[in-house]
TORDOSE-88931 format. One record per residue (C-alpha): x, y, z. Coordinates in steps of 0.25 Angstrom, whole numbers, padded with zeros to 4 digits, always signed. Each point is the difference from the previous one (the first is absolute). Layout:
XYZ ...
//
This chain:
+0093-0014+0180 -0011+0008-0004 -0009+0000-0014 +0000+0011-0011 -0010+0000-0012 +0002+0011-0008 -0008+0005-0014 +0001+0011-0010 -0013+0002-0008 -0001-0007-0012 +0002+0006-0011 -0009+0003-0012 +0004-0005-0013 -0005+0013-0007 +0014+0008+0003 +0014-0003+0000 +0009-0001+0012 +0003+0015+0005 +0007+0006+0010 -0013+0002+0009 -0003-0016-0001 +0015-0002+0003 +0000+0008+0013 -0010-0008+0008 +0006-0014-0006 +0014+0005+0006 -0006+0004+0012 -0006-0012+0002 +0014-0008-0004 +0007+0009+0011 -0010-0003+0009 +0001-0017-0004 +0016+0002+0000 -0001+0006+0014 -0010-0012+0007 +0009-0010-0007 +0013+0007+0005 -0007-0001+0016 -0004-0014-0002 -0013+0001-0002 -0006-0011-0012 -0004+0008-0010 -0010+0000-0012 -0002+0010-0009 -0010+0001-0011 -0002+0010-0013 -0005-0002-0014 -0009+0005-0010 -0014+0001-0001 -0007-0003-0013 -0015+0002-0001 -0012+0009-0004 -0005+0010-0010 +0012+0007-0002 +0009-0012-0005 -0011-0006-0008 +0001+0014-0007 +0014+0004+0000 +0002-0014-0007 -0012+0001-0009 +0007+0015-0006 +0013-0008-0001 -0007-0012-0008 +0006-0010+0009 -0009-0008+0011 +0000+0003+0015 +0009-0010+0004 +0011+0002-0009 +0001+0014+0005 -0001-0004+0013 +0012-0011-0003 +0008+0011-0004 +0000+0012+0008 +0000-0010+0012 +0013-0003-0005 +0004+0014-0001 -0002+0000+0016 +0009-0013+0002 +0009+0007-0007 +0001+0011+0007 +0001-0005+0014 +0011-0010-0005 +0007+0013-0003 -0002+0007+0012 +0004-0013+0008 -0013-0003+0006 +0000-0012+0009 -0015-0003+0000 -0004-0014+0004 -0012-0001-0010 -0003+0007-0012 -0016-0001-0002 -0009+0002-0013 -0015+0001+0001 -0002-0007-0011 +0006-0014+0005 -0010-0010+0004 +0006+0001+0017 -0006+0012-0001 -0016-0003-0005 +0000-0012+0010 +0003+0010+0011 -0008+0011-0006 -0011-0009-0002 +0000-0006+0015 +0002+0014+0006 -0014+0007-0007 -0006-0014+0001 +0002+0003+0016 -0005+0012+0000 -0014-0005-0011 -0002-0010+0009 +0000+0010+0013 -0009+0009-0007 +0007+0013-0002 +0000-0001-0015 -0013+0002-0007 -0007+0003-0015 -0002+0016-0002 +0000+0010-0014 +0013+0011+0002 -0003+0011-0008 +0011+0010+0000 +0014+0008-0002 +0010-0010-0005 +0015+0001-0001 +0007-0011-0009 +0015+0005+0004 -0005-0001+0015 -0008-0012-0003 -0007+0007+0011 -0014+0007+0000 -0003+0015+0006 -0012+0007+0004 -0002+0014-0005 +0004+0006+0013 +0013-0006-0001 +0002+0002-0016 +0007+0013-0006 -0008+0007-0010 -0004-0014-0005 +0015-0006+0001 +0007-0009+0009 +0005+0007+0011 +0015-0008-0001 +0000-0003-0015 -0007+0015-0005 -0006-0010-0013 -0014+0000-0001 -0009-0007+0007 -0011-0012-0008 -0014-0001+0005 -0003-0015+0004 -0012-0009+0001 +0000-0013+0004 -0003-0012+0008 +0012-0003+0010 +0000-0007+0013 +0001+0008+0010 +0010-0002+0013 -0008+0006+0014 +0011+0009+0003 -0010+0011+0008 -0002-0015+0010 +0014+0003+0005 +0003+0014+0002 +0000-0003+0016 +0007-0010-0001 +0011+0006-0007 +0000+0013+0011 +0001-0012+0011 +0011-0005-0009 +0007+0013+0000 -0002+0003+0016 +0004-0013+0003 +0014+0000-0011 +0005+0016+0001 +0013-0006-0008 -0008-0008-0011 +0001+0011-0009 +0014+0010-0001 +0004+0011+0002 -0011+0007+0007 -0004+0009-0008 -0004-0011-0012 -0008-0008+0011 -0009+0014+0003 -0002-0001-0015 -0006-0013+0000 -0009+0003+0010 -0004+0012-0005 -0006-0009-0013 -0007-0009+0011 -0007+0011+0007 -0004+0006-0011 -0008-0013-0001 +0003-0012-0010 -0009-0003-0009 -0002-0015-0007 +0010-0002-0013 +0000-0008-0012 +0008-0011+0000 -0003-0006-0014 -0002+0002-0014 -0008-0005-0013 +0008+0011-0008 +0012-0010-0001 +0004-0013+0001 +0014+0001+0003 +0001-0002+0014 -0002-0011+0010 -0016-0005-0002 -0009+0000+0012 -0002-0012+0003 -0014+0000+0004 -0004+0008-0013 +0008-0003-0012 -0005+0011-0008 +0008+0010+0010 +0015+0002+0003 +0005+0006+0010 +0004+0014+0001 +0015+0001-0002 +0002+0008+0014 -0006-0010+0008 +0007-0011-0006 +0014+0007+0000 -0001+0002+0015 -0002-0014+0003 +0014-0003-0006 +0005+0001+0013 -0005-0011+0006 +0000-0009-0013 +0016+0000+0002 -0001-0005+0014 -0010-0013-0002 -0015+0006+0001 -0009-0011-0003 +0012-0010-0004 +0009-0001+0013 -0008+0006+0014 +0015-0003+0006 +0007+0009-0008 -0010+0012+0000 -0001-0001+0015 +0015+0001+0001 +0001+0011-0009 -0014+0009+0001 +0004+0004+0015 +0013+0008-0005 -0003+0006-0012 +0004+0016-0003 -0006+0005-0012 +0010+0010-0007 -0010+0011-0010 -0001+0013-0006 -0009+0011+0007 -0009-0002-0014 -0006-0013+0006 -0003+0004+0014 -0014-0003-0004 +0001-0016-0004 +0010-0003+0009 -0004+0007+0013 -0015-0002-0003 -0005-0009-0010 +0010-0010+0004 +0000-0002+0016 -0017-0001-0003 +0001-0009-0010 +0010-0008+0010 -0010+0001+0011 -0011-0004-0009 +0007-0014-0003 +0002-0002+0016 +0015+0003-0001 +0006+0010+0007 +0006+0014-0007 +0014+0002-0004 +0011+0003+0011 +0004+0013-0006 +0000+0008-0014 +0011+0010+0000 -0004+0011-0009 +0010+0008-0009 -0002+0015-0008 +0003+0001-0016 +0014+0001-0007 -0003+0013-0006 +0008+0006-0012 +0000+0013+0000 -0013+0002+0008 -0008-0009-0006 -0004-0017+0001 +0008-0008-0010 -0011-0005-0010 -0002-0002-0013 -0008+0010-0005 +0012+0011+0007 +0008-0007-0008 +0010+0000+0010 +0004-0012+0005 +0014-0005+0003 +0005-0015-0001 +0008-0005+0011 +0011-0005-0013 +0001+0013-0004 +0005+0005+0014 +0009-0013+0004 +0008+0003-0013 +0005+0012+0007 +0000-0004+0014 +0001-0014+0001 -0011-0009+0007 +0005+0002+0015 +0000+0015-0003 -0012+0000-0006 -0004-0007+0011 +0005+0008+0013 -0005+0013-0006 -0015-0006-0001 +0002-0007+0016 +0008+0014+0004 -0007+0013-0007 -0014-0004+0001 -0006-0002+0013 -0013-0010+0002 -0012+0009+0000 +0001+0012-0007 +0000+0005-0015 +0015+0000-0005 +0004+0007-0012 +0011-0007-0009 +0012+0008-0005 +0012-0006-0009 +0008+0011+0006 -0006-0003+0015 +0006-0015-0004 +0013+0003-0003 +0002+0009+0012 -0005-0011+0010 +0010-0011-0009 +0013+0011+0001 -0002+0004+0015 -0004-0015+0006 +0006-0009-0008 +0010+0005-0007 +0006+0010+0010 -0002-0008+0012 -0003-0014+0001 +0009-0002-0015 +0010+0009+0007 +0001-0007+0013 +0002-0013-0006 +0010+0003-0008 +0008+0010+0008 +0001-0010+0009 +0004-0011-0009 +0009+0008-0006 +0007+0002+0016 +0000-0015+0002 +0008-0003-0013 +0011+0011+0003 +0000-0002+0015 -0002-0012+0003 +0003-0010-0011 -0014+0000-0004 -0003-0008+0012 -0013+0004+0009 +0001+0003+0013 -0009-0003+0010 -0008+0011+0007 +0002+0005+0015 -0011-0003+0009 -0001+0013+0007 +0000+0007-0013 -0008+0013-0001 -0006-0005-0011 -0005-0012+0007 -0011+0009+0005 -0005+0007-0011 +0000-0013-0006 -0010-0005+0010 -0007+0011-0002 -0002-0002-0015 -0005-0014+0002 -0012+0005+0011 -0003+0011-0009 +0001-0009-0013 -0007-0011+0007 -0014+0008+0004 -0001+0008-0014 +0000-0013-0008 -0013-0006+0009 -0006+0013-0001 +0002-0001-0015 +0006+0012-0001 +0013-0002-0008 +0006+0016-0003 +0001-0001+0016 +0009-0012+0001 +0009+0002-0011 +0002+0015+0006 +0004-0008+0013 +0009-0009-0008 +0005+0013-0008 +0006+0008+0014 +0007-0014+0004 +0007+0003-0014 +0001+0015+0004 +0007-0004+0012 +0009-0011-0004 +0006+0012-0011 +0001+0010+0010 +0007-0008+0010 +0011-0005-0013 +0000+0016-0001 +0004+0002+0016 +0010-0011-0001 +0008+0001-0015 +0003-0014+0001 +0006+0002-0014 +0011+0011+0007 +0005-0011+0010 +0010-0011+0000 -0006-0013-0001 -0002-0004+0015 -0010-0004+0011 -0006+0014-0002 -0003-0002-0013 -0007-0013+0001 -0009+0004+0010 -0004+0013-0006 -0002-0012-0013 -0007-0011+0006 -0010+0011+0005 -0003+0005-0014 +0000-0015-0004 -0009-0005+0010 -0009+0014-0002 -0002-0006-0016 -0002-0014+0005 -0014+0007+0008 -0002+0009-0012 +0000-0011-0011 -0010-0007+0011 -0010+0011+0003 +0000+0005-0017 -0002-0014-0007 -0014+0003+0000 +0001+0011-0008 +0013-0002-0008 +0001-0016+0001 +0011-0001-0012 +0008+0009+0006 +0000-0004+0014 +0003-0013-0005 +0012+0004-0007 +0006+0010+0012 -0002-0015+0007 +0008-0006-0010 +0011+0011+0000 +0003-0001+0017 +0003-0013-0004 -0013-0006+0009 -0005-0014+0000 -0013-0006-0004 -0010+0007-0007 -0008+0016+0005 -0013-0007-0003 +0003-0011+0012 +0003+0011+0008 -0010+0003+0013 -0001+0012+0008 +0001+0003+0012 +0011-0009+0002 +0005+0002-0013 +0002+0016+0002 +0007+0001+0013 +0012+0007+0001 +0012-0009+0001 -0003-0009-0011 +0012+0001-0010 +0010-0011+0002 +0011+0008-0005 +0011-0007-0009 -0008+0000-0012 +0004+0004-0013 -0006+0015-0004 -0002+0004-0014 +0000+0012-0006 -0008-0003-0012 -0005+0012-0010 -0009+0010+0007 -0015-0004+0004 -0005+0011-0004 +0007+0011-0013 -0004+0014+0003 -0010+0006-0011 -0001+0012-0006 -0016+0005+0000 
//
């Protein structure tokens, strides 16, 4: 049995839950569901993150304080990962006093190694970003990813020594080529090192919401540098060396391509500077874009996940995001895209072959299941499904193990078609043609429960299956032969209604 850590980005608590913050914590929980599923012990982390400028003045415009904001949009994202049934182990807020103790022991590190130092910035200021830019790097005097204008700032800031480590981190690289995927987002990352790292602020005198500086009380921290660090408040940094020496070593970073930059830079430095070693590996996503553009705010076109799932259904909603858009590149959402993928896969053919063939089983053969030939022709295909399922979910790339999943479907239909076991008299023909097809869902409802774990659950229950999908384990699990036969098959409504777009 291996270990798994998994983490989505922690969300800021400026925005509601949309269907961009949705993707990557889906992903992530297909990705947790999978390891768990293998028998790997699992933790998986997500949450919110809560300080800087920008709350402090979104919170001032509402007249309400910072941590009543914080409280409530927080709640918004609980919400909406309870909705999209999302098995996370740990649910972490910036603001909870776990996270200044390790906050304050990681920076401390760092202080007391010398890479963090007193300076002036002076210079181009993003509040959405909560990020600074050059002038190179602004737009006509905006933010290059936000478009809003930029504010001139000056002030005293300590100052983390990131120029220090930019061989270091190009060592790192050489010596880890899968630290950062896919490749093309790892070339990105090094692009911004060799273009040479210059020192960054790491606190403010601005604000004072945020974790203080323990050294200086007149400075906070920066919100950036003290939302990364989330990641190793949740697994004991600075409280329990045990359990951050059991989880460090196997953590996967799950992140849009927005944040390369902190993830892939500031944060492996900032690791090395506190004598830790860097993550395992960041996996790098595109944008959910809605008609060509980034969902935000300002474009007005963002989409909640709720307003989806009352159409689809969660597993639906679900299996589009794991299915349509691959790990990597931009995606562009489509309502009409959705109800496509949801008529043609699930309704037409995993819907359709369960019920087809619960519907055989009733009239042929008392509602009984038969068991499945060894030497079925689907027993093959089968295997093949579980290989090519098994090395796309540990490459993280979940549209190409549910496609693998999806032609065991494909073929356990077509083979129904060769046969007509609905044209023949109940007999030994029938039942083998039917134990196949049951057997060929047995797999299915193994290989998809990351994606559609409601579902697959229930298709378990309908085959008449003992004990629970989630105690199931593959490989041993997913070989071909085991339905028992002589269980009682239901038919049940259909899985999935066809919709009209």
């Amino acid at each position: 049995m291996g270990r798994f850590y998994v983490t989505t980005p922690i969300y800021y608590v400026n925005d509601a839950p949309h269907i961009g913050h949705a993707y990557t914590t889906v992903v992530a929980d297909a990705l947790a569901r999978w390891h768990r599923l293998a028998g790997d012990e699992v933790f998986f982390l997500t949450g919110t993150d809560e300080h800087g400028v920008k709350i402090q003045r979104t919170a001032e415009a509402q007249g309400i304080t910072p941590r009543e904001l914080a409280d409530r949009t927080s709640a918004r994202f609980a919400e909406a990962w309870k909705l999209l049934d999302i098995s996370y182990d740990d649910f972490i807020r910036t603001t909870e006093p776990r996270h200044y103790t390790s906050v304050q022991a990681f920076l401390q590190k760092i202080y007391d190694n010398g890479d963090i130092e007193l300076a002036t910035y002076e210079g181009l200021y993003c509040v959405s970003c909560e990020d600074y830019y050059t002038e190179a790097q602004a737009v006509d005097g905006h933010c290059p990813i936000h478009g809003r204008q930029l504010e001139h700032l000056s002030e005293d800031n300590y100052f983390f020594k990131l120029s220090r480590y930019e061989q270091r981190l190009l060592d790192w690289y050489d010596a880890v080529p899968d630290a950062v995927l896919p490749p093309t987002k790892r070339n990105e990352a090094l692009g911004f090192i060799k273009q040479g790292l210059q020192d960054i602020s790491i606190t403010r005198t601005s604000t004072r919401w945020g974790v203080p500086v323990p050294w200086d009380d007149r400075h906070v921290f920066y919100v950036w540098y003290d939302a990364l660090i989330n990641y190793i408040t949740a697994i004991g940094y600075g409280t329990d060396d045990e359990r951050f020496a059991t989880w460090w070593p196997v953590v996967h970073h799950l992140i849009g391509k927005e944040i390369i930059r902190f993830h892939c830079v500031w944060w492996p430095a900032m690791c090395l500077a506190a004598g830790i070693d860097p993550p395992l590996q960041v996996l790098v996503h595109g944008w959910l874009l809605v008609g060509g553009e980034k969902m935000s705010k300002t474009a007005l076109n963002q989409i909640a996940p709720a307003d989806l799932v009352a159409d689809f259904g969660v597993d639906a909603y679900r299996y589009h995001f794991l299915r349509d858009k691959p790990l990597g590149p931009d995606g562009d959402f489509s309502y009409e895209g959705m109800v496509a993928r949801y008529n043609s896969d699930l309704a037409n053919n995993l819907g359709n072959l369960l019920s087809r063939v619960a519907t055989v089983v009733d009239k042929k053969c008392g509602g009984t299941g038969p068991a499945p030939k060894p030497d079925s022709p689907l027993a093959a295909v089968a295997a093949e499904a579980l290989a090519a399922s098994t090395a796309a979910w540990e490459r993280a790339a979940p549209n190409e193990a549910l496609e693998a999943t999806w032609q065991l479907i494909r073929e356990a239909n077509a083979y129904l078609e060769a046969n007509e076991p609905w044209k023949a008299d109940p007999g030994p023909a029938v039942e083998a043609v039917l134990g196949d097809a049951l057997e060929a869902l047995r797999i299915v409802a193994l290989l998809a429960s990351p994606a559609l774990p409601s579902t697959c659950a229930e298709i378990w229950r309908r085959l008449g299956l003992s004990g629970a999908l989630d105690d199931q384990r593959v490989p041993e699990a997913a070989a071909w032969g085991g339905y028992p036969g002589g269980l009682r098959v239901e038919k049940g409504d259909p899985l999935f209604p066809r919709l009209s777009a």
